[in-house]
mmCIF entry with sequence, helices, sheets and N, C-alpha, C, O atoms, coordinates in Angstrom:
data_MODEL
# 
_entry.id   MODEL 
# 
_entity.id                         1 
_entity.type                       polymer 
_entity.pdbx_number_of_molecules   1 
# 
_entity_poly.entity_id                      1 
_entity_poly.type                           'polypeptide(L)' 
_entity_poly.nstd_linkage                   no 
_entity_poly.nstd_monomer                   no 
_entity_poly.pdbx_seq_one_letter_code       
;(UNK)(UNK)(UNK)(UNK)(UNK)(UNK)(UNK)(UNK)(UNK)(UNK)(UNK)(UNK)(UNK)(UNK)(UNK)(UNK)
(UNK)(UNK)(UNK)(UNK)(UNK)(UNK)(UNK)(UNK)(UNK)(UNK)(UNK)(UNK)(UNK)(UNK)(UNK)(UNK)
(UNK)(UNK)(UNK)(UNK)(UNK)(UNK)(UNK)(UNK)(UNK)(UNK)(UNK)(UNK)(UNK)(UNK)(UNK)(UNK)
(UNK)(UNK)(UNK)(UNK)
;
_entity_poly.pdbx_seq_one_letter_code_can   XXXXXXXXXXXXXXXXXXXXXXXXXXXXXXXXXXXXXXXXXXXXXXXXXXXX 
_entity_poly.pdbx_strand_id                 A 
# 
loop_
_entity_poly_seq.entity_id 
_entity_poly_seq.num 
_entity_poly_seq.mon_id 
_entity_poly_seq.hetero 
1 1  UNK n 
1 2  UNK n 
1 3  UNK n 
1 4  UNK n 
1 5  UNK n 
1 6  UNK n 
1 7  UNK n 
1 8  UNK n 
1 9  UNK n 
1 10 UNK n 
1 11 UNK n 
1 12 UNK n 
1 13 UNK n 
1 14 UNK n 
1 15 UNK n 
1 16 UNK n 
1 17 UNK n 
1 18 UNK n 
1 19 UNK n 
1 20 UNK n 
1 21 UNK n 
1 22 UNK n 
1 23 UNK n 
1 24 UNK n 
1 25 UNK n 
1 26 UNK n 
1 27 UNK n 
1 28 UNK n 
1 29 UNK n 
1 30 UNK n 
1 31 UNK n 
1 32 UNK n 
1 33 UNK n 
1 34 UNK n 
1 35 UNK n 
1 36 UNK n 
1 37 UNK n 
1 38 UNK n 
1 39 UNK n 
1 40 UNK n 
1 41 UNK n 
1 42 UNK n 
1 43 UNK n 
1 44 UNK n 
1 45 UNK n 
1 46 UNK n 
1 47 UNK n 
1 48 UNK n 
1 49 UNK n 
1 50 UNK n 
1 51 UNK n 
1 52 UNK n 
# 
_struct_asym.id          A 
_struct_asym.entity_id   1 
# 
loop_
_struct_conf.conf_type_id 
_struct_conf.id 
_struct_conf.pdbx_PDB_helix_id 
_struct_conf.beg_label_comp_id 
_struct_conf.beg_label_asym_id 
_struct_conf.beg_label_seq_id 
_struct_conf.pdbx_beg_PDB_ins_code 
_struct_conf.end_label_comp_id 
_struct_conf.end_label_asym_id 
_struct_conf.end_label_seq_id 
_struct_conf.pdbx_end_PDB_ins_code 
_struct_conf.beg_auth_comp_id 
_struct_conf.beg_auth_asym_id 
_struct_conf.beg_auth_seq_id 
_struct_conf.end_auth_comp_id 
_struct_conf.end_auth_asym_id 
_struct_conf.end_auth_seq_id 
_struct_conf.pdbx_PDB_helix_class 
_struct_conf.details 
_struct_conf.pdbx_PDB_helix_length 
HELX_P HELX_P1 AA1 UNK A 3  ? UNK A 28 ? UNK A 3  UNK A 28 1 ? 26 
HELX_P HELX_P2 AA2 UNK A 31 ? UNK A 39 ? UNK A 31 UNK A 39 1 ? 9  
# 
_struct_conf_type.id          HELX_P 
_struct_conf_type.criteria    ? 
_struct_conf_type.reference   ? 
# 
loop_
_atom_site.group_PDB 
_atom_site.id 
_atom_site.type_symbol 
_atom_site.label_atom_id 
_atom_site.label_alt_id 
_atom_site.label_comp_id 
_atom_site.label_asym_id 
_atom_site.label_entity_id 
_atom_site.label_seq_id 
_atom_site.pdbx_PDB_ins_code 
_atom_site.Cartn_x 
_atom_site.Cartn_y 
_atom_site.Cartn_z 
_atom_site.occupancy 
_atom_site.B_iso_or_equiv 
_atom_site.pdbx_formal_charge 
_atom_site.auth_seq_id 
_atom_site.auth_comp_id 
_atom_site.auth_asym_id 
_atom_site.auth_atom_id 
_atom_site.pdbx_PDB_model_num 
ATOM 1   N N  . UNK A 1 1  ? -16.852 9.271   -26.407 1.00 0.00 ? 1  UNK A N  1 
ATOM 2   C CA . UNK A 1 1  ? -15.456 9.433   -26.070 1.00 0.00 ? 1  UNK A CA 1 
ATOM 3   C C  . UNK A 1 1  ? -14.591 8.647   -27.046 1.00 0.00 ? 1  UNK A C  1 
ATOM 4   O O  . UNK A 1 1  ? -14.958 7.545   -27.455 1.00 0.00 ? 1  UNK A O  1 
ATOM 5   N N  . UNK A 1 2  ? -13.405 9.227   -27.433 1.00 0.00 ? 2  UNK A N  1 
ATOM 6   C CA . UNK A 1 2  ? -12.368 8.307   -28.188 1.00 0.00 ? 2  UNK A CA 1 
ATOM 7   C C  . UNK A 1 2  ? -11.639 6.997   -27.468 1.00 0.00 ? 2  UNK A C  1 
ATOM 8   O O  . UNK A 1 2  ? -12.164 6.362   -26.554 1.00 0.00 ? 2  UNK A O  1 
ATOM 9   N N  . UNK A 1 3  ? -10.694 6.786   -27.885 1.00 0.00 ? 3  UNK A N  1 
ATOM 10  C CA . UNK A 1 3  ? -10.402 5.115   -27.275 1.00 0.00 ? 3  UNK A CA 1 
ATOM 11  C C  . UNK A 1 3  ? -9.167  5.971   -26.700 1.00 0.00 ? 3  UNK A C  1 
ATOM 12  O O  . UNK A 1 3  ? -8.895  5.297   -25.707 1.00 0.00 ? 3  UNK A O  1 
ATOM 13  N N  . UNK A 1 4  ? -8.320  6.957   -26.706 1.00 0.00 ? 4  UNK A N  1 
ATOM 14  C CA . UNK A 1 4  ? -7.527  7.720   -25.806 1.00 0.00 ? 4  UNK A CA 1 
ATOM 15  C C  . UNK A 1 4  ? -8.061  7.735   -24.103 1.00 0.00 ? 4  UNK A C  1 
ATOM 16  O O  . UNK A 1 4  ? -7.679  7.325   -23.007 1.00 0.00 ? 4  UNK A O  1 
ATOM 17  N N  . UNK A 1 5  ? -9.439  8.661   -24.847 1.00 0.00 ? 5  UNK A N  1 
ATOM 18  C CA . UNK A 1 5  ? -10.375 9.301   -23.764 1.00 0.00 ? 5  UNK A CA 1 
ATOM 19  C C  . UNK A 1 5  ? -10.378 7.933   -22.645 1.00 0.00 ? 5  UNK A C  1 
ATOM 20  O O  . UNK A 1 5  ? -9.744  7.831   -21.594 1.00 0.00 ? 5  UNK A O  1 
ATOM 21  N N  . UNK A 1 6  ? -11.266 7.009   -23.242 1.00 0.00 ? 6  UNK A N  1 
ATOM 22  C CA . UNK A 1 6  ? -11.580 5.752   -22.713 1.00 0.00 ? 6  UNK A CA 1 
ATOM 23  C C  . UNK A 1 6  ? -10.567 5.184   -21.839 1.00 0.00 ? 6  UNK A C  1 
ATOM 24  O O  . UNK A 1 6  ? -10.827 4.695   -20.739 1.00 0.00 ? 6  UNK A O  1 
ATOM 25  N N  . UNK A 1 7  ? -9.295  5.266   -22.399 1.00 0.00 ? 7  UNK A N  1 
ATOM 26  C CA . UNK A 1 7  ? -7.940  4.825   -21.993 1.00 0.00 ? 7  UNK A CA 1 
ATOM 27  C C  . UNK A 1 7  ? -7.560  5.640   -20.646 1.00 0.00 ? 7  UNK A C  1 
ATOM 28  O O  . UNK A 1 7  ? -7.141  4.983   -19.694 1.00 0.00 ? 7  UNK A O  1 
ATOM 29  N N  . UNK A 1 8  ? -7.711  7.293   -20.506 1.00 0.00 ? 8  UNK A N  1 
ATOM 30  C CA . UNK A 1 8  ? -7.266  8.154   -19.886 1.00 0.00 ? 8  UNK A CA 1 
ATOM 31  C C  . UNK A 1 8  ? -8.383  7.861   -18.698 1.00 0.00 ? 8  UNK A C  1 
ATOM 32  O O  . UNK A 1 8  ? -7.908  7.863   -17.562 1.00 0.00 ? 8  UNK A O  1 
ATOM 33  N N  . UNK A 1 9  ? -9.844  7.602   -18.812 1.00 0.00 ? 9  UNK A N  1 
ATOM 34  C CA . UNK A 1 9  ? -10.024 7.459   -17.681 1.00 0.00 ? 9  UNK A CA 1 
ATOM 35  C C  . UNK A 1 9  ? -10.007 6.101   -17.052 1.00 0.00 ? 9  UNK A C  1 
ATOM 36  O O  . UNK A 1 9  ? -10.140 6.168   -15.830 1.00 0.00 ? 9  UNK A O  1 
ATOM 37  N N  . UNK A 1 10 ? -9.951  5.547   -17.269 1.00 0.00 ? 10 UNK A N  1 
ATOM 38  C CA . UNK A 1 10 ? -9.533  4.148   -17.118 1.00 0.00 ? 10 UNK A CA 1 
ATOM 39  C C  . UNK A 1 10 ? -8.396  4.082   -15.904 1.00 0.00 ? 10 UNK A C  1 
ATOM 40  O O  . UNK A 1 10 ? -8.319  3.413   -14.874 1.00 0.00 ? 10 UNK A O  1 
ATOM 41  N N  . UNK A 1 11 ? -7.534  5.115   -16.526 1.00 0.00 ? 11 UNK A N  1 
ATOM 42  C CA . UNK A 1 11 ? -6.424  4.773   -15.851 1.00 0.00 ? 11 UNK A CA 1 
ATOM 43  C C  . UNK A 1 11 ? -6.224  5.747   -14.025 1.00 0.00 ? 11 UNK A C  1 
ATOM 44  O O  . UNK A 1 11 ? -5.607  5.582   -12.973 1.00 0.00 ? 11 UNK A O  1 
ATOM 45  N N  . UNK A 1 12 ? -7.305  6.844   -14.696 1.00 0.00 ? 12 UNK A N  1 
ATOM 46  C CA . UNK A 1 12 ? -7.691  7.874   -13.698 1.00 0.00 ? 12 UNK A CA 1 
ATOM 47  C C  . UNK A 1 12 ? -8.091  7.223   -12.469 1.00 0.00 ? 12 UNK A C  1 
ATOM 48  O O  . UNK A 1 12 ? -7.701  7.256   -11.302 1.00 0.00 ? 12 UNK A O  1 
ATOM 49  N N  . UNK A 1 13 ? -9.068  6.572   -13.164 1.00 0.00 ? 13 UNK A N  1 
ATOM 50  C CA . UNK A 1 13 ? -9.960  5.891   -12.267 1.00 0.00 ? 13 UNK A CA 1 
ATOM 51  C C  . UNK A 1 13 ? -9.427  4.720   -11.174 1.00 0.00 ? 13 UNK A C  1 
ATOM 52  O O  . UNK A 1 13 ? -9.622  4.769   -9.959  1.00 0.00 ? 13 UNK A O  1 
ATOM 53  N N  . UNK A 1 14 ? -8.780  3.767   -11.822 1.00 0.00 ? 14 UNK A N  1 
ATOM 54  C CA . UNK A 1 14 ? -7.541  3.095   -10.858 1.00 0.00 ? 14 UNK A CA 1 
ATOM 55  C C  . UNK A 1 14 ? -6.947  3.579   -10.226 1.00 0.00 ? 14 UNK A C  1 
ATOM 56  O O  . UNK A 1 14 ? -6.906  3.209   -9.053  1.00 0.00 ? 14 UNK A O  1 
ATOM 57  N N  . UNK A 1 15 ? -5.980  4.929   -10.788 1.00 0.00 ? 15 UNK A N  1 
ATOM 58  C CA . UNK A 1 15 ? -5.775  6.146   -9.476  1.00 0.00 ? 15 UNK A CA 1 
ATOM 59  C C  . UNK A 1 15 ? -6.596  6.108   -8.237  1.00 0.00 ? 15 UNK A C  1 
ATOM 60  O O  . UNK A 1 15 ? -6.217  5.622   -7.172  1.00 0.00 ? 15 UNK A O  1 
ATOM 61  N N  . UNK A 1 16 ? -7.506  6.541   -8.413  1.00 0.00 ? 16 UNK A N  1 
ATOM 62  C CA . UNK A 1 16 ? -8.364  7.024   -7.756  1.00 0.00 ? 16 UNK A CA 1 
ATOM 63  C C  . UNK A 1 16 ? -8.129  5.897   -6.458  1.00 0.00 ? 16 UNK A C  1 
ATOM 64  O O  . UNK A 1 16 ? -7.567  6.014   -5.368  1.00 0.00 ? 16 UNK A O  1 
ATOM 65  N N  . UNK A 1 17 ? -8.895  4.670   -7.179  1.00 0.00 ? 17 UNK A N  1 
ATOM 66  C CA . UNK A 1 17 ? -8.515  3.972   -5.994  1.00 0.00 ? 17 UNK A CA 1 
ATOM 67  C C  . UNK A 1 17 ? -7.638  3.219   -5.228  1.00 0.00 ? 17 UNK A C  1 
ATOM 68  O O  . UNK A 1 17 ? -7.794  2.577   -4.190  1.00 0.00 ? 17 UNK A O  1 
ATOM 69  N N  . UNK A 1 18 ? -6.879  3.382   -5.800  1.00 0.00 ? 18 UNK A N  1 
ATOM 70  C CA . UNK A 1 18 ? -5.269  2.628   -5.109  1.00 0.00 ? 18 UNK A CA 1 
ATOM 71  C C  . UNK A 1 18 ? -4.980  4.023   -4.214  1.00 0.00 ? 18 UNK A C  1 
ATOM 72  O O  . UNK A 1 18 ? -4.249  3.895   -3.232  1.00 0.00 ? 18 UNK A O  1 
ATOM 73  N N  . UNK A 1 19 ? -5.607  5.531   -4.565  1.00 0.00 ? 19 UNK A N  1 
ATOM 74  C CA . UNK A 1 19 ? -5.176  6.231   -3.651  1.00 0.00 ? 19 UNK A CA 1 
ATOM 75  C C  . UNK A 1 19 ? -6.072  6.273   -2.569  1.00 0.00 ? 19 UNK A C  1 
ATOM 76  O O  . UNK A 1 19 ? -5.536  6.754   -1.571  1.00 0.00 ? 19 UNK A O  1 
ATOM 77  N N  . UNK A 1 20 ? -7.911  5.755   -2.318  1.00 0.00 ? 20 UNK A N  1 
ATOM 78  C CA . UNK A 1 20 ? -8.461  5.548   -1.403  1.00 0.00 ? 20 UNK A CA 1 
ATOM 79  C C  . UNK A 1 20 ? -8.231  4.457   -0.650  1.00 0.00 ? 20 UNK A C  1 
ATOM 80  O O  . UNK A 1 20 ? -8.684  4.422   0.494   1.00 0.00 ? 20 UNK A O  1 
ATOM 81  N N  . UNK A 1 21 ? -7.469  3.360   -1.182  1.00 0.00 ? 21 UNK A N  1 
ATOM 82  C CA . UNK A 1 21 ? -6.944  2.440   -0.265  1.00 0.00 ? 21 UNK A CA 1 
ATOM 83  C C  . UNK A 1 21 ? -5.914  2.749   0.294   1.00 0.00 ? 21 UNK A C  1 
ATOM 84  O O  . UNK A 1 21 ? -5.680  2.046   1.277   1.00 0.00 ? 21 UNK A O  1 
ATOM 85  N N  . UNK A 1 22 ? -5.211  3.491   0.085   1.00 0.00 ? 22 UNK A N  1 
ATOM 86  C CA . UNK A 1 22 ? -4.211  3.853   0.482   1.00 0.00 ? 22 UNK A CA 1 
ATOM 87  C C  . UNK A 1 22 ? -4.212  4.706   2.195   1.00 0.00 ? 22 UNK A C  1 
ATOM 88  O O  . UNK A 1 22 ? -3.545  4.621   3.227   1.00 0.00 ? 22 UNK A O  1 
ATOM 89  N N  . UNK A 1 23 ? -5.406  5.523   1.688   1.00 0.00 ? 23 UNK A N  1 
ATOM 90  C CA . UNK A 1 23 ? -5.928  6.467   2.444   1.00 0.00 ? 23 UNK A CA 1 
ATOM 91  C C  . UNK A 1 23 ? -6.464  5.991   3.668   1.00 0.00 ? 23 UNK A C  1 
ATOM 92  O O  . UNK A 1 23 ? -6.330  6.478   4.791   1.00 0.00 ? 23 UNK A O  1 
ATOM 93  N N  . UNK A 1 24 ? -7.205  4.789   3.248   1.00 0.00 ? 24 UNK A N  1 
ATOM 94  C CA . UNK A 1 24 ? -7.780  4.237   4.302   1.00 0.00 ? 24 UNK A CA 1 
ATOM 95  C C  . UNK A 1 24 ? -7.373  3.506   5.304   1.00 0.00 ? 24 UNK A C  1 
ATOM 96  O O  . UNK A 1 24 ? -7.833  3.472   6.446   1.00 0.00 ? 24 UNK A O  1 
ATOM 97  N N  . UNK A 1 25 ? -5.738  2.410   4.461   1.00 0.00 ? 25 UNK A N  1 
ATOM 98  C CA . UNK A 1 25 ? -5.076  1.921   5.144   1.00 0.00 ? 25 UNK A CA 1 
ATOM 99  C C  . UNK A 1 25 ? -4.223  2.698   5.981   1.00 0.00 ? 25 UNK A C  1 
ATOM 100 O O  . UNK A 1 25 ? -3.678  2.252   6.990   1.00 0.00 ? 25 UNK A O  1 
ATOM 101 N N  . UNK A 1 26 ? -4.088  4.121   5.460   1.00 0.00 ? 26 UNK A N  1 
ATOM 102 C CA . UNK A 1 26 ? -3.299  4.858   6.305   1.00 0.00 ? 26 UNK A CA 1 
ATOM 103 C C  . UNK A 1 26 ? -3.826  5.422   8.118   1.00 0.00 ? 26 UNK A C  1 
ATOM 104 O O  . UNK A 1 26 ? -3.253  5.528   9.202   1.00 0.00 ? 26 UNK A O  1 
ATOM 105 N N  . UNK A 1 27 ? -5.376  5.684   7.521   1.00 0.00 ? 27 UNK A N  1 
ATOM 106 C CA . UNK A 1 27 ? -6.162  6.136   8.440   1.00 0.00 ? 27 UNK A CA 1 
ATOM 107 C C  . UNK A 1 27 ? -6.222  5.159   9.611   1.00 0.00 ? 27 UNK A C  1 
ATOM 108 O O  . UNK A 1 27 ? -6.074  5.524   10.778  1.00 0.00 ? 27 UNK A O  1 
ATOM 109 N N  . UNK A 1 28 ? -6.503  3.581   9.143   1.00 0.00 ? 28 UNK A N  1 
ATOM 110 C CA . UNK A 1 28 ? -6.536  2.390   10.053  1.00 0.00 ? 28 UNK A CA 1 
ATOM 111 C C  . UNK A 1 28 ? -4.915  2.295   10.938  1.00 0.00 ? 28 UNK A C  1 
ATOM 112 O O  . UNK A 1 28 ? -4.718  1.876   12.078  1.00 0.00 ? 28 UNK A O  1 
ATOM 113 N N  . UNK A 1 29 ? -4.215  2.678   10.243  1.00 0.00 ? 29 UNK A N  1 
ATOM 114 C CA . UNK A 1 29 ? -2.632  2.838   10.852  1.00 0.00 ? 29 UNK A CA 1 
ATOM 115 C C  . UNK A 1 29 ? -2.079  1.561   10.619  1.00 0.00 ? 29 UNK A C  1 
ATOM 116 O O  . UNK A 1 29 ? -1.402  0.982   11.469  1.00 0.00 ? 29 UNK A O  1 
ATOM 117 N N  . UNK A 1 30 ? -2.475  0.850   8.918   1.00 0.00 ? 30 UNK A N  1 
ATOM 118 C CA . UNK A 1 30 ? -1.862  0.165   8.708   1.00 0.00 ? 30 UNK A CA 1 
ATOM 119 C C  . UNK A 1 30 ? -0.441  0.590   7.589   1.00 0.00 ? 30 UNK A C  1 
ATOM 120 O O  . UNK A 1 30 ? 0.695   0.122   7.679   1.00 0.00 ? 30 UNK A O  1 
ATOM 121 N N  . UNK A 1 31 ? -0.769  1.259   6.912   1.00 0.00 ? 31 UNK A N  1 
ATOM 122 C CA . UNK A 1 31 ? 0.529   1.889   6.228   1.00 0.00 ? 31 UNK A CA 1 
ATOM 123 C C  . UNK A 1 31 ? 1.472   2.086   7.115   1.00 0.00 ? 31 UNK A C  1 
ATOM 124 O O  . UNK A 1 31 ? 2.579   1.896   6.611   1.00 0.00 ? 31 UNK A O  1 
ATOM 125 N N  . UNK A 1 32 ? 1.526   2.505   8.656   1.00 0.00 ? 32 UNK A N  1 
ATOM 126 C CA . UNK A 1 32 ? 2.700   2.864   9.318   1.00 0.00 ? 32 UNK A CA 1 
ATOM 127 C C  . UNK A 1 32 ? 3.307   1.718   9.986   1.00 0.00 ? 32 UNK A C  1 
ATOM 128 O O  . UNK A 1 32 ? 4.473   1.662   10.376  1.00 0.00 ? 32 UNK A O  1 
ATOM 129 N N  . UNK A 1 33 ? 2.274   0.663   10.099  1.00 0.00 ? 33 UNK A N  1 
ATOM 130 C CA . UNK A 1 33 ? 3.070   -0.788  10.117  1.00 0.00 ? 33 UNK A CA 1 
ATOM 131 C C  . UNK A 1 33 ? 3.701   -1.301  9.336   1.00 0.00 ? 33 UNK A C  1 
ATOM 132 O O  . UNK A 1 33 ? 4.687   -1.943  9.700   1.00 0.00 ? 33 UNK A O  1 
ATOM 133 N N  . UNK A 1 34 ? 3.285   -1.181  7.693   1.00 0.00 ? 34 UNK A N  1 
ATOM 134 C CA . UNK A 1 34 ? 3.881   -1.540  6.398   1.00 0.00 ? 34 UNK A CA 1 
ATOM 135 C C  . UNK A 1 34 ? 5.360   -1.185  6.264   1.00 0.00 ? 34 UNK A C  1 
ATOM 136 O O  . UNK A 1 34 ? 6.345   -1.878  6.008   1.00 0.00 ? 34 UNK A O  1 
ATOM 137 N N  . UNK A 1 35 ? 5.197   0.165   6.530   1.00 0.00 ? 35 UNK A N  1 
ATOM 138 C CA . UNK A 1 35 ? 5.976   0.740   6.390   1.00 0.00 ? 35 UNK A CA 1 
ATOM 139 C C  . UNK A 1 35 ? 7.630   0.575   7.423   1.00 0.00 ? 35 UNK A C  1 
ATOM 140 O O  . UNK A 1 35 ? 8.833   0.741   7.221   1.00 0.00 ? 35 UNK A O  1 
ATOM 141 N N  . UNK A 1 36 ? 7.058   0.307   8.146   1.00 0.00 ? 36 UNK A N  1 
ATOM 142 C CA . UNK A 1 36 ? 8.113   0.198   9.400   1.00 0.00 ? 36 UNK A CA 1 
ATOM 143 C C  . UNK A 1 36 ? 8.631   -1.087  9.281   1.00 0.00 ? 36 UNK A C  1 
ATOM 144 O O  . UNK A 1 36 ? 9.764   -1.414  9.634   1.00 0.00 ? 36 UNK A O  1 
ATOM 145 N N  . UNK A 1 37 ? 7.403   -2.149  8.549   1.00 0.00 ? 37 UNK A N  1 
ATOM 146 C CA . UNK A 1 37 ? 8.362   -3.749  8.617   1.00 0.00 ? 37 UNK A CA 1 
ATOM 147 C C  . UNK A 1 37 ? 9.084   -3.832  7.485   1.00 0.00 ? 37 UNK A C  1 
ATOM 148 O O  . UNK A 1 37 ? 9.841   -4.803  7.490   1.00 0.00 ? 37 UNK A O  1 
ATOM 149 N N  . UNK A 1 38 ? 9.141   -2.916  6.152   1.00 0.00 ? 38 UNK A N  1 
ATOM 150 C CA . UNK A 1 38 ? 9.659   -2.552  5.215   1.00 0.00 ? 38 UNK A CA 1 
ATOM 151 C C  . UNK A 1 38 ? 11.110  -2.085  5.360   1.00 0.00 ? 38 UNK A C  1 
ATOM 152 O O  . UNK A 1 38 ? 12.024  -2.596  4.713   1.00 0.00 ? 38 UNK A O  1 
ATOM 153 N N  . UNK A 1 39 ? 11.308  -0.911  6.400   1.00 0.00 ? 39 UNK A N  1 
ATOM 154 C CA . UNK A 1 39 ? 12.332  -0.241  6.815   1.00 0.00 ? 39 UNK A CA 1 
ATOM 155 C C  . UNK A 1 39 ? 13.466  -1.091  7.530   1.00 0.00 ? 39 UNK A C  1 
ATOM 156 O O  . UNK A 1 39 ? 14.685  -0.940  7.612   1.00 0.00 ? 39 UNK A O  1 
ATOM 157 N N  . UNK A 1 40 ? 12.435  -2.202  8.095   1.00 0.00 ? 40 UNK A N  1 
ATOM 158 C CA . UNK A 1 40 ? 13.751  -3.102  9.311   1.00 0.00 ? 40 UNK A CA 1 
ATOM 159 C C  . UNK A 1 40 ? 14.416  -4.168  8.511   1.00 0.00 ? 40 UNK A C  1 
ATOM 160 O O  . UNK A 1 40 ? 13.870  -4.826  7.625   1.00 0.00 ? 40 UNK A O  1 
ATOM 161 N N  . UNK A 1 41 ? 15.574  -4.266  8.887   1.00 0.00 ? 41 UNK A N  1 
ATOM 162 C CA . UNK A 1 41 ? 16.203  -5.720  7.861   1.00 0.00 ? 41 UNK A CA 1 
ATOM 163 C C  . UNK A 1 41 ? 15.554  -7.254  8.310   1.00 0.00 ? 41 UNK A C  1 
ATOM 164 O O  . UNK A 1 41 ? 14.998  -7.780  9.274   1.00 0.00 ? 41 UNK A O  1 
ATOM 165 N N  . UNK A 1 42 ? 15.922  -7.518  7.220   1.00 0.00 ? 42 UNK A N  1 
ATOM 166 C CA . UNK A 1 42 ? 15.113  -8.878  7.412   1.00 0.00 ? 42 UNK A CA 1 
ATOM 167 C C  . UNK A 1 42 ? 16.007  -9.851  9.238   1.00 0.00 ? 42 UNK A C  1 
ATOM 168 O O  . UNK A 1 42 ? 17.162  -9.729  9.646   1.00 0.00 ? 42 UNK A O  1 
ATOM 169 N N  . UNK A 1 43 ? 15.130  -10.485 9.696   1.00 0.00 ? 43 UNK A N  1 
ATOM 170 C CA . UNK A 1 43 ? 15.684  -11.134 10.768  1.00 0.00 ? 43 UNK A CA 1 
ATOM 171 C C  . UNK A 1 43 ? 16.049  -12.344 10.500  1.00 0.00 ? 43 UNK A C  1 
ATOM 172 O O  . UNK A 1 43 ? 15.477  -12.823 9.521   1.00 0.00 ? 43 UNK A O  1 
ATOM 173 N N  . UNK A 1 44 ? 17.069  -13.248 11.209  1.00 0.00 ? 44 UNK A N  1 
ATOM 174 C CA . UNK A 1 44 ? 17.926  -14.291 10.727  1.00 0.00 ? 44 UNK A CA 1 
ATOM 175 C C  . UNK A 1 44 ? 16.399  -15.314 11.462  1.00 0.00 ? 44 UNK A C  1 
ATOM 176 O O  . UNK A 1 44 ? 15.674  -15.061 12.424  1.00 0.00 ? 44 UNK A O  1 
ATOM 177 N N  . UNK A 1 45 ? 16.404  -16.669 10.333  1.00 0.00 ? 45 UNK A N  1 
ATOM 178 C CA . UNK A 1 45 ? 15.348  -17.723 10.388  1.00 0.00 ? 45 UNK A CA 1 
ATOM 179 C C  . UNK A 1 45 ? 15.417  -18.509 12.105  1.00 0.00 ? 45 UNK A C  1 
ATOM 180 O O  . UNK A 1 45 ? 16.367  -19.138 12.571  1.00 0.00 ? 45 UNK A O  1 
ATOM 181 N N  . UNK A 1 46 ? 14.634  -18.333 12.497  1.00 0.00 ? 46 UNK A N  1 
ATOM 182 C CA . UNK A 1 46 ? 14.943  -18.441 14.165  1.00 0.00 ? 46 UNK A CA 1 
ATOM 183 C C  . UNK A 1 46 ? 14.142  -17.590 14.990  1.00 0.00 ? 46 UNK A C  1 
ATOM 184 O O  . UNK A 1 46 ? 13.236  -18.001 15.716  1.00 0.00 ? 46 UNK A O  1 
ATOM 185 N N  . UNK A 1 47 ? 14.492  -16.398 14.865  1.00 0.00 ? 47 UNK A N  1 
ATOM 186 C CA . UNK A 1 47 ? 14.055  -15.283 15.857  1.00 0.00 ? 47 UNK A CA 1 
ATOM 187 C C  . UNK A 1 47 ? 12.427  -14.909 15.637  1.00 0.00 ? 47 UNK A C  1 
ATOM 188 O O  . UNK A 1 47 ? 11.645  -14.912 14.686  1.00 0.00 ? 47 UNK A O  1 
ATOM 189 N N  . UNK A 1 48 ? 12.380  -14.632 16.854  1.00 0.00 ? 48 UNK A N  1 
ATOM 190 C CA . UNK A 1 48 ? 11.095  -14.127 16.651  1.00 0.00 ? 48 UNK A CA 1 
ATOM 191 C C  . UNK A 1 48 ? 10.204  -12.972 16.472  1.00 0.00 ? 48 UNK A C  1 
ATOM 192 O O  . UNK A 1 48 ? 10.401  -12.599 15.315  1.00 0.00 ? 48 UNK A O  1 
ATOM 193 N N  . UNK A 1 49 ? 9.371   -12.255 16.994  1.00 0.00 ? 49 UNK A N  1 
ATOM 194 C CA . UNK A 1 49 ? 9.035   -10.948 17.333  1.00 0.00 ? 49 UNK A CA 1 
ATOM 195 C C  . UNK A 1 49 ? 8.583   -11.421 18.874  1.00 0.00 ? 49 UNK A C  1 
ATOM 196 O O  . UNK A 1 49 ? 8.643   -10.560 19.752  1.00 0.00 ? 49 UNK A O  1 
ATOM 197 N N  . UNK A 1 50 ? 8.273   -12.348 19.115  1.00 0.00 ? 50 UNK A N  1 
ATOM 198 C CA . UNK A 1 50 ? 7.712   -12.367 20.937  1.00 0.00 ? 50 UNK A CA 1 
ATOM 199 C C  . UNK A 1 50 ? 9.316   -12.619 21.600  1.00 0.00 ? 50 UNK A C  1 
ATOM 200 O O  . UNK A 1 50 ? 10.195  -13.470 21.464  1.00 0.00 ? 50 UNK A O  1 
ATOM 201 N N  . UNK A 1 51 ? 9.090   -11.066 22.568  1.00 0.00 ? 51 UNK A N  1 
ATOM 202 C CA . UNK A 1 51 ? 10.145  -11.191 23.482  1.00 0.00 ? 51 UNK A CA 1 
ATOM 203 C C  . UNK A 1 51 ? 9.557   -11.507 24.782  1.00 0.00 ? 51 UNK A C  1 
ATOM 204 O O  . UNK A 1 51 ? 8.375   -11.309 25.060  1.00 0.00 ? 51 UNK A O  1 
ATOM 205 N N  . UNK A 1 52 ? 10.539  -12.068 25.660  1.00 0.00 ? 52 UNK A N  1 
ATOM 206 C CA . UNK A 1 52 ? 10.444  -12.321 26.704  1.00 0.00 ? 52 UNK A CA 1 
ATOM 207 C C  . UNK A 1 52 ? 10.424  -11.117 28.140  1.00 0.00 ? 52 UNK A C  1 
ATOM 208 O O  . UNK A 1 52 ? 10.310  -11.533 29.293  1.00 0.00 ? 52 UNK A O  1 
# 
């Protein structure tokens, strides 16, 4: 293979798995937690998440 070639899968290949982690974290139903604490604004230093 050329040093392109070498380069191209290289980079394929990292694909690959940032998209099976992805996959997996999605499957575990952690992406939709990520995702959701991503979406909310940050909370003022104090508060918590345990409500009463």
């Amino acid at each position: 293979m050329s040093k392109s070639e070498d380069e191209r899968a290289k980079r394929l290949a990292e694909a690959l798995r940032l998209n099976l982690r992805r996959r997996k974290a999605q499957a575990r139903g952690e992406a939709a937690d990520d995702a959701a604490k991503a979406d909310s604004p940050p909370r003022p230093s104090g508060e918590s998440d345990v409500t009463d």
